[in-house]
N, C-alpha and C positions, 0 to 999 in steps of 0.2 A: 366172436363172443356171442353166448347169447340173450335174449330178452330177455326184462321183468311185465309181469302179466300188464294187460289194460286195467284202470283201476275202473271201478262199477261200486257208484256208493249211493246211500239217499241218507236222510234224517227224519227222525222219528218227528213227528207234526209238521214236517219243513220238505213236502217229496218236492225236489226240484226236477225231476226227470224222470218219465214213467220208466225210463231204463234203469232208474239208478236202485238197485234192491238191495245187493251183495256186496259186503266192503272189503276191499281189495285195498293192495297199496299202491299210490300214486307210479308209475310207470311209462316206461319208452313206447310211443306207438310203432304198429306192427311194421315191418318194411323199412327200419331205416336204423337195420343193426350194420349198416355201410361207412354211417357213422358216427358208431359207438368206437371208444377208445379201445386196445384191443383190454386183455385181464389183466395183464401186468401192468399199465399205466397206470401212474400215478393222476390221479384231478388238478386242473390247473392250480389250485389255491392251497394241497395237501404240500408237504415240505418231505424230500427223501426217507424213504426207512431210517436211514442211520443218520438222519439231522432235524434236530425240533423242529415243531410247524411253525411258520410265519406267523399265522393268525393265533388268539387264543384258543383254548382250549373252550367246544361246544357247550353251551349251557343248556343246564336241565330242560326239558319240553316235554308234551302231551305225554301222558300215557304209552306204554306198549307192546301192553299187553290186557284181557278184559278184568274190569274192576279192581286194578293195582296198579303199585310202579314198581320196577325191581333194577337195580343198576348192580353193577361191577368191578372186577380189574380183569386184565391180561396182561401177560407175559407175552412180547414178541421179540422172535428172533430172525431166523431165517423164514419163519413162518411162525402164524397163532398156533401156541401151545395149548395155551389153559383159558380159562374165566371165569369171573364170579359175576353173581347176579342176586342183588338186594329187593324188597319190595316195601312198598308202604302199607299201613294200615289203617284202616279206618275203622275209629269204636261208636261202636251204636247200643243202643236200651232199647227195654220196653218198655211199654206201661208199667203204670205203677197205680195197684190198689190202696183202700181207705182203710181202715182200721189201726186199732193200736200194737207194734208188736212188743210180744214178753213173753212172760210164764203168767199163767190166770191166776188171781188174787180174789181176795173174799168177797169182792162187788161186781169181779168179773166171771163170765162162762166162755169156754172155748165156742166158737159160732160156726165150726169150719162148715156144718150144711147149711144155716143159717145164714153164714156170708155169702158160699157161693151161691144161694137162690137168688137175693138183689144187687150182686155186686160183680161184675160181668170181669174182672180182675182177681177173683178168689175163686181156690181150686180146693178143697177139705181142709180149709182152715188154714190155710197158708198160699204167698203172693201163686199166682199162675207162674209156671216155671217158664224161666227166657233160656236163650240162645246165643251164643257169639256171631258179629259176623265171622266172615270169612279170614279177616286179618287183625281183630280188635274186639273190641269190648261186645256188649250186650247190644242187639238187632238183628234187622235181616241178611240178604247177602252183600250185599255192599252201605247196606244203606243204614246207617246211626239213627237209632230214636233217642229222644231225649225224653230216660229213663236209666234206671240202675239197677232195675231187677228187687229193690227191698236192701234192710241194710244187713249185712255180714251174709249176702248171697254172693254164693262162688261158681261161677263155672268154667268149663275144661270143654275143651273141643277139638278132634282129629279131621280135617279137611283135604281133600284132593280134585286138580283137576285136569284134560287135556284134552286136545285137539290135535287133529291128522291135516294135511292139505298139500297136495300136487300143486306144483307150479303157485303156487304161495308170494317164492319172491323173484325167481329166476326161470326164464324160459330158453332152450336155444335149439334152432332150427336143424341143429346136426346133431346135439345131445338130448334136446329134451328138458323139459323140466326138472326144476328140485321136488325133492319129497320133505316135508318139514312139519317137525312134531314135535310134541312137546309133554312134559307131564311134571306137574309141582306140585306140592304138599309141605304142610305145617300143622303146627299145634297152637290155639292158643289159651291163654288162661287170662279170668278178669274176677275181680274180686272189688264188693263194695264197703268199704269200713265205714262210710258215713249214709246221711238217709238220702241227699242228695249228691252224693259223688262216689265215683267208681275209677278204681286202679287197671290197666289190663298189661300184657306181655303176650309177643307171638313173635314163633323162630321158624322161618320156612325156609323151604330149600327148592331148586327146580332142575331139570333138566333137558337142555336143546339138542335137537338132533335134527341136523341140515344134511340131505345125501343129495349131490349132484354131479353130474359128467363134466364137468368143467377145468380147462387147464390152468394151471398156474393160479391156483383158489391160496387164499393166504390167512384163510380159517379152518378152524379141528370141526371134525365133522359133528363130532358130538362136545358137547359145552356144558358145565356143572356150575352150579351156586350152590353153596353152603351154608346156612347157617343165616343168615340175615337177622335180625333183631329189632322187632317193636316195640316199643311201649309209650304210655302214655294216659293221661288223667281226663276225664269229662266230668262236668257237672250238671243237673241236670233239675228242671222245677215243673210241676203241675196243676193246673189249675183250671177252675170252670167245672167243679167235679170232675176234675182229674181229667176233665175231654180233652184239654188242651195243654201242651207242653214244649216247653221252649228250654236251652242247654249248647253251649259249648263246649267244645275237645279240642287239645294241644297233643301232638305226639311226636315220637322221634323216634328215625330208624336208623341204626348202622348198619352200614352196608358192608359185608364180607369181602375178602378177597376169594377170588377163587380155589374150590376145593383145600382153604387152609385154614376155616375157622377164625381169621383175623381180619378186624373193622377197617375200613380201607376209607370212609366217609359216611355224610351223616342227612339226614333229610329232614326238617323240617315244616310242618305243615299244623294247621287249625280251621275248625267248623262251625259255622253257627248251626244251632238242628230246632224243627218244628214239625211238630204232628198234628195232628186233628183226628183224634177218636172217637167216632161216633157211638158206638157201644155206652159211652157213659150219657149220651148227651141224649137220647131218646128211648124211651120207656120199655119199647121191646129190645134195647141190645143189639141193634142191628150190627154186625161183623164185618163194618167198614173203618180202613184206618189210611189216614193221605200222610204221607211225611216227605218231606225236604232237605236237604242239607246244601250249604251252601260254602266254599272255603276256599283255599288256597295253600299250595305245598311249596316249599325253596324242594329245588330238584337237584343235588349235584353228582348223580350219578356217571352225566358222563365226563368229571374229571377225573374219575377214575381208571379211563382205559383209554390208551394213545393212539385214537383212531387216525391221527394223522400219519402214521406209521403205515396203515392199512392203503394200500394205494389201488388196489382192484377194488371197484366199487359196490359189486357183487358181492364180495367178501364182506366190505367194511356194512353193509347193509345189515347183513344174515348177523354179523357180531352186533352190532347195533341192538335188533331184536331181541337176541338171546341176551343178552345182556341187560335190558328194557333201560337203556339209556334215556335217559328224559329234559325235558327244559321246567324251568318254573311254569305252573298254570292254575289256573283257574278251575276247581272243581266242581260239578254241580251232580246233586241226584234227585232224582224222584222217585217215590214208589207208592203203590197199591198195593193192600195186601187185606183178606179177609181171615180173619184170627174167629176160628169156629170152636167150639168145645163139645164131645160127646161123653155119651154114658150118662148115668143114674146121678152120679156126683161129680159129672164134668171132669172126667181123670182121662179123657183121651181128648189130645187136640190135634187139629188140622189147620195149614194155612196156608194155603193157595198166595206167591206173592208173585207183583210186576213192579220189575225196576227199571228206570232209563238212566243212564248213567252216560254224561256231558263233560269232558273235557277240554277247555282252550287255553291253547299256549299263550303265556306272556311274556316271552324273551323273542330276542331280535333272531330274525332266523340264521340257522348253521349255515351256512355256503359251504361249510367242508360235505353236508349230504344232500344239498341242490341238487336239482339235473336240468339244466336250459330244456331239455328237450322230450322229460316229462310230460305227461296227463295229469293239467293242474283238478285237485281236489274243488268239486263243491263247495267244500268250507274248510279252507288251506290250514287254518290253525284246532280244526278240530277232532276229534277221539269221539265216538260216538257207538254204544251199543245196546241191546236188549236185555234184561234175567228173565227167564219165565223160571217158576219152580216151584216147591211146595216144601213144606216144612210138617212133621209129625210129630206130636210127642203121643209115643207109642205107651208108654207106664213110667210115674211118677216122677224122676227129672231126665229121663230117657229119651234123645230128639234123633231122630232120622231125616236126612232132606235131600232131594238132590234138583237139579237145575241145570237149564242150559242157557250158553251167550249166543245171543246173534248179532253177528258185527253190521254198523249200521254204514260211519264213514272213518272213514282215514284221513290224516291228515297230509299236507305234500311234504316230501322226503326232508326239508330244512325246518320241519315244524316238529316233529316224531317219527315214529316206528310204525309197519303198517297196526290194524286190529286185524286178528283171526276172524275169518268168518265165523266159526261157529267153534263152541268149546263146552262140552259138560263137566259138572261139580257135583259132587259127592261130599256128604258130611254126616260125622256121628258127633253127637258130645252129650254132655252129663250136666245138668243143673242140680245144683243142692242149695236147700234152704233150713239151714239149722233153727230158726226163730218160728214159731207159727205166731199168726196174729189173731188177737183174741178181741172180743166186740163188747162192750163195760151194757150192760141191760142193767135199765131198772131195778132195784131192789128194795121192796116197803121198810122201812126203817123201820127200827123198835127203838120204843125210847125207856133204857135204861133208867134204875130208880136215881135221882139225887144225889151223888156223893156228901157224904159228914163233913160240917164245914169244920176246915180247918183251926187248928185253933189260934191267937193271935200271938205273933212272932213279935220280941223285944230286939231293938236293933243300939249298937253301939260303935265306938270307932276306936281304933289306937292311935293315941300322939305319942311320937318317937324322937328317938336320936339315934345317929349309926355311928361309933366311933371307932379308933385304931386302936392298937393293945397299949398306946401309950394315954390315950383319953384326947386323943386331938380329932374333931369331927371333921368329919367325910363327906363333900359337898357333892353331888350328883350323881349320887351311889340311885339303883334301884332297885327299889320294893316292889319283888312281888307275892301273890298270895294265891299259890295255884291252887284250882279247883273249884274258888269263886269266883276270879274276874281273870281275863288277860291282859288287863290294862294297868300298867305300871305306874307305881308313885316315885317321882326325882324327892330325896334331898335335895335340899337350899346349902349357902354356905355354911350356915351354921350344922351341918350335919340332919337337921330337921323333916319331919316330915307329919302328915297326916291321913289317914285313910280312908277310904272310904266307911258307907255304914256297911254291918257284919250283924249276922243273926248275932246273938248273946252264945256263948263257949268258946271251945278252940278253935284258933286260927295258926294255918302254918302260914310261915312266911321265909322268903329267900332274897340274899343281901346279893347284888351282881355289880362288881364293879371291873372295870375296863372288860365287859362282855362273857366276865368268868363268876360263877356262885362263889363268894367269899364265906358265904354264912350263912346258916339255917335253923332256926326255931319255932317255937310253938308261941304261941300268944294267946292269953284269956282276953275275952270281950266280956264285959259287961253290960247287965240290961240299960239300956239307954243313960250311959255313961260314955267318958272320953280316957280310955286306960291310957298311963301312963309307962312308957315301957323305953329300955337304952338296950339297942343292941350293939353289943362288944365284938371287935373282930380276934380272933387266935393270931393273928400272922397280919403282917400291913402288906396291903394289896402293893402291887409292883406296878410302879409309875408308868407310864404309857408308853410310850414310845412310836416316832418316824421315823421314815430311809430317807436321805438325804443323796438326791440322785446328783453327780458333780462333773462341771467337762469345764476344761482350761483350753486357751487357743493363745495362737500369738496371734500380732497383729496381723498377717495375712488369713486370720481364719484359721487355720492350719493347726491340728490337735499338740500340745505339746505335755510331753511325761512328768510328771510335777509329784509333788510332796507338801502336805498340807500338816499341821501343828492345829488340833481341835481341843478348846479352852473352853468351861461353861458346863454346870450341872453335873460338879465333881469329877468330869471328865479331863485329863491334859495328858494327850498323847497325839504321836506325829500319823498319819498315813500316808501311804505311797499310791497313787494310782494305776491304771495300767499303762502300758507302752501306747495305745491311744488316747490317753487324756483323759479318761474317766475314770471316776469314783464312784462309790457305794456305801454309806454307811450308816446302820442303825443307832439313831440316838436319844435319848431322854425328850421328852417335849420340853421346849424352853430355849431360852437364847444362849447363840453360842458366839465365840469370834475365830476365825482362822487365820492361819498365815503362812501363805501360798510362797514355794519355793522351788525354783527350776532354776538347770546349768543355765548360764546366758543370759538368763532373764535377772527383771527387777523383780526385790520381792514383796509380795502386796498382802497387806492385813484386809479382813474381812468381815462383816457382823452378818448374822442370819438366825433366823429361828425356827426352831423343828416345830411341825404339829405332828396332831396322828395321823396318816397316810404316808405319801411322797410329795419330797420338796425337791423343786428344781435350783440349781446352783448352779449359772455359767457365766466363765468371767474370762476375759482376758488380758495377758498382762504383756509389760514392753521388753523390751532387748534391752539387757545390761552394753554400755560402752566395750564394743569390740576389744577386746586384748589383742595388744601386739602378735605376728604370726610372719615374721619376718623370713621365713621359709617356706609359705604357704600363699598364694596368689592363687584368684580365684574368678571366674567372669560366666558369662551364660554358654561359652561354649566348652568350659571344663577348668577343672586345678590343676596348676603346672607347682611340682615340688620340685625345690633347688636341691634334695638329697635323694637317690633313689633308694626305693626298698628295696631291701637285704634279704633273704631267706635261706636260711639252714633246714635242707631236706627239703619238708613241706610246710615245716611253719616261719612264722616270720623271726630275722634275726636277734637278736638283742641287738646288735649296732644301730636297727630300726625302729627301736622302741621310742626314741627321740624323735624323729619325724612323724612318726603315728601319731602319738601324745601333742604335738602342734597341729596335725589335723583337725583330730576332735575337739581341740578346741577352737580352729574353726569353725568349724561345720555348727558346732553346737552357740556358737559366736551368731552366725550367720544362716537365721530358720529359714530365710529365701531358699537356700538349697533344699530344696523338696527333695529329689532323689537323685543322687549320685550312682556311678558302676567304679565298680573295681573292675578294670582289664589287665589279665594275667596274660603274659605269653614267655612260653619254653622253645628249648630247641627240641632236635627229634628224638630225645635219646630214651628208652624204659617207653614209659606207657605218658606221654606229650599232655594227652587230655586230664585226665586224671591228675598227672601232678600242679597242672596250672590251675583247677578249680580248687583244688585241696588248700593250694597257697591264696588264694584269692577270699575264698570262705574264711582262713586264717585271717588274715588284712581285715576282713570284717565283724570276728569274732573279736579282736580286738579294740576295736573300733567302740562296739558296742560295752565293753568293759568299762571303757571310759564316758561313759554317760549319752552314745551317738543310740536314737532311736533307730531299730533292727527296720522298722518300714523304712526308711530315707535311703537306706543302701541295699545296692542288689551286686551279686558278686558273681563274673562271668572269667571262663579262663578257658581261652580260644586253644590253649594247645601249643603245637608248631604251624598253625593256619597261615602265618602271617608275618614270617620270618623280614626281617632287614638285611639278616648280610645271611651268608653261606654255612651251614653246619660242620664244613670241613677243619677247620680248626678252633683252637682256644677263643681268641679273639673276636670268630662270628657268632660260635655258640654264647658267649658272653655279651651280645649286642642285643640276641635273641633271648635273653631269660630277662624282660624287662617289666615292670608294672606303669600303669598312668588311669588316673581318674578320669572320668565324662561325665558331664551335667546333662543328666535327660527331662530332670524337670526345675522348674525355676520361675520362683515369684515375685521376684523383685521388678 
């Protein structure tokens, strides 16, 4: 078999070894591929191809791949087929300018040259255009400001990037190295509906391509991702003249299946973010800006692909990568970036940025991608790399950028994936800002002549009555009187009311009772007078009414089918409820009495009273004294009947009508039987199945005729499944077409 490279790593502030530049991934040292397991072994702790792993399934870790995460599925068979491969996103802002946005108004003037000379955030009268990251909302390339671009700004952004590398993950002394590369791309789009928060969405996709000499490899050379799915919310605040900004983001990614457009799982992660822009905070604008992000992702990428299936390790590694399988970690960024503006009105900009970007896992390491005899990493749990790049906007929300990664460390093989040494990015995208903001100047007031004082207004009120067409007053009816007030007058019981005071003329007024306009007129006021006035209704309003929601039980709890007799408020009629125990009924407000009636049971009278809404009614009532059933024996392991049933064809006899009829009135005797079966059984003769459920169903349609609840009985009919004697003559087939009851449940 052969080798993975020496790994060779350092950390950006942290050089622990003049050797350490170039990050590699954790690796077998040179000379002791004597022994390595050959390609086809399985790791001691992975569980056969064709039998689950022992251990769980690896949890999420670092990063791996630079400034993302991207997970997966595969399909294995004989060998890896396919894969997918997801990524996370991170939303980042920019700054955010001063002024007020809108359309300019009589006290306002549009300022756009005005603003952008003092206000290092304005570009001709509207915010300075931002940029998406790479996977998320408004920022640099990995890195989230906390900022939203302005409110109802939208932008759209096309991204790509890739990296080449020999002997990357595998070396071998008779083959040679792999060749391994890679190339992704996405779109994303972010939009801010508020002043301080922004929506975003990004769907990337990528592609691996691992080419090696090697035998018995148990990966496809080339590996797709589809489709992935970001999104996610930030909000974000400014303050210190805007120099200083602080803001949190939540996002969620579903991760694809391979090459099929379908979410296979889901990732989780949040940011605290800060910046520090000096541009606002000193006089000339100096084009310095520090930002930070600090966070944490749930990673479940890799329980998406059955790496314990993968038993060359070589293999399982290289899918690992392309896949960018991850554990939970700990995310950290920092960046520099100097945001410069040229031209006459600062319509072209430049932004030279540096980003470091810090990953450490926090899950317990994988042993299914250990290696005892690895080149332990400098910082076992860490992802570590470089952005250099630069950002343009070329004219008006038009950004060009492109950038390169340098891989700093890797983390060892049971923490994550290697990092590529080195990977450029390419990006176009489009800002737009529908709103401009406009700056309110000074304006010398003129002071208009005096208005004619008004002349003096007489005010009066109406005292009333509301009555019925019969002259019977109408107590908490109300008054209202649109156009002058929205605040209503109640009648008292006397039908009575009073109103407020009312300029002197007409007054409309609207009579509303139980929430409907009953009545509408006109009303004279008089000058500082109390009018007298009766309003009459055409029609008597319709009494109110409640639902009366109703459930009956017996003593075990247990819903029983009832019938109820509803007396009170002109009302006397019976209802039936359903075959579980409840009722519904709409009735007059006021008191009523009932009187509750079921087979079996006692029957119980009732008082209750309706309001307006819903009234709750639950009662339960006792077992009437068992009736005699002197053919009918019953106990917790089933009913033994002294007569058997009869059946002509498929339905049941009439000879059997008499033992039925003592059933039911056990069963309906005795609610303990929660649920009974009917078992049918025939000889072999026609169609065996068929005829003993047809007769079984029958026994139970019956059943329920006679007042037995349809849930308490279930009806099975085995067939010839389960013959007693021989189908060869009269006699057996006659032993064989038998019925008997089973108690399957039981509350006594």
């Amino acid at each position: 078999m052969g080798r993975i490279p020496p790994l060779v790593a350092s950390s950006f502030g942290l050089l622990l070894s003049p050797s350490v530049w170039a990050a590699q991934p954790p690796s077998l040292p040179d000379g002791e591929s004597g022994s390595t397991p050959p390609a086809d072994a399985a790791p001691a702790d992975a569980a056969p191809a064709d039998v689950a792993p022992a251990e769980p399934a690896p949890e999420p870790g670092p990063s791996a791949d630079i400034g993302g995460s991207a997970s997966g599925s595969v399909d294995l068979g004989a060998e890896l087929s396919d894969a997918g491969l997801t990524g996370d996103a991170e939303s980042e802002s920019e700054g955010r300018g001063r002024g007020r946005r809108g359309k300019k108004d009589k006290k306002a003037k549009d300022s756009g040259d005005e603003a952008s000379s003092d206000d290092p955030g304005m570009v001709r009268g509207r915010r300075e255009p931002m940029m998406n990251t790479n996977r998320g909302a408004a920022g640099l390339f990995t890195t989230s400001l906390p900022d939203v671009g302005g409110k109802y700004t939208f932008r759209f952004k096309l991204h790509t990037d890739f990296f080449r590398k020999e002997g990357f993950i595998y070396e071998s002394t008779t083959a040679g190295p792999d060749q391994h590369s890679r190339v992704r791309g996405g779109v994303s789009m972010a939009f801010s509906p508020f002043e301080w928060g922004e929506l975003w969405l990004s769907v990337n996709s990528q592609a691996n391509r691992n080419a090696r000499e090697q035998a018995g490899r148990q990966d496809a050379e080339a590996i797709f991702a589809l489709g992935d799915v970001d999104f996610g919310i930030k909000g974000a605040y400014r303050f210190k003249k805007y120099g200083i900004g602080v803001g949190g983001q939540v996002g969620v990614g579903l991760l694809s299946g391979s090459e099929r457009l379908l979410t296979s799982g889901a990732n989780v992660w949040f940011d605290g973010l800060f910046a520090l822009d000096v541009r606002y905070l000193t006089k000339k604008q100096f084009p310095f800006r520090f930002t930070t992000n600090l966070g944490w992702i749930y990673d479940s990428s890799l329980q998406i692909a059955p790496f314990g299936r993968i038993r060359d390790d070589v293999s399982r590694e290289v899918t690992r990568f392309s896949l960018g399988a991850n554990h939970n970690r700990l995310r950290m960024r920092y960046a520099v970036d100097f945001p410069v503006r040229l031209g006459k009105e600062r319509q072209f900009g430049i932004d030279p940025i540096l980003e470091w970007s810090w990953d450490v896992s926090t899950q317990e390491e994988s042993i299914a991608f250990g290696r005892d005899d690895a080149v332990a990493s400098p910082l076992p749990r860490s992802s570590q790399w470089l952005t250099l790049g630069v950002r343009a906007n070329v004219v008006s929300g038009l950004h060009l950028e492109a950038a390169a990664d340098i891989g700093m460390v890797s983390p060892n093989f049971e923490f994550g994936p290697p990092v590529p040494p080195w990977q450029v990015l390419l990006g176009l995208g489009w800002s737009f800002d529908p709103m401009p903001v406009v700056k309110e100047v000074e304006v010398e007031p003129t002071t208009p002549p005096p208005p004619p004082p008004e002349p003096a207004r007489l005010e009066g009120r109406i005292v009333g009555q509301v009555v019925d067409p019969s002259g019977v007053p109408i107590p908490d009816a109300k008054i209202l009187f649109p156009g002058l007030t929205t605040t209503a007058v109640l009648t008292d019981q006397n039908g009575s009311f009073t109103s407020f005071r009312f300029p002197a003329g007409q007054v409309a007024a609207q009579v509303v009772v139980g929430g409907q306009v009953v009545a509408e007129t006109t009303l004279e006021v008089a000058d500082g007078q109390d009018t007298q006035a009766t309003i009459q209704l055409e029609t008597a309003p319709a009494p109110p009414t409640g639902i009366v929601q109703g459930a009956v039980t017996d003593a075990a709890g247990q819903p029983v089918q009832f019938s109820m007799r509803v007396v009170g408020q002109g009302v006397d009629q019976s209802f039936d409820s359903t075959p579980g125990g409840l009722i519904a009924l709409e009735l007059y407000v006021g008191d009523y009495t009932g009187t509750i009636t079921a087979p079996g049971f006692k029957t119980k009278d009732i008082r209750f009273t309706v309001s307006e809404g819903e009234v709750q009614i639950s009662e339960s009532i006792e077992a009437d004294t068992p009736p005699e059933t002197p053919n009918v024996k019953g106990s917790r392991k089933g009913i033994n009947l002294r007569k058997a049933i009869r059946f002509d064809g498929d339905g049941v006899s009439d000879k059997s009508h008499a033992i039925l009829d003592e059933l039911a009135v056990f069963l309906n005797a005795h609610p303990e039987f929660r649920l009974i079966q009917i078992n049918v059984h025939t000889d072999d003769r026609g169609n065996p199945k068929a005829r003993s459920q047809a007769r079984a169903d029958a026994v139970k349609s019956y059943l329920v005729s006679k007042g037995v609840s349809p849930t308490r009985i279930e009806a099975k009919g085995w067939g010839d499944s389960k013959p007693v004697a021989v189908n060869l003559t009269a006699a057996g087939r006659a032993k064989n077409n038998r019925a008997s009851i089973s108690v399957k449940e039981h509350g006594g």
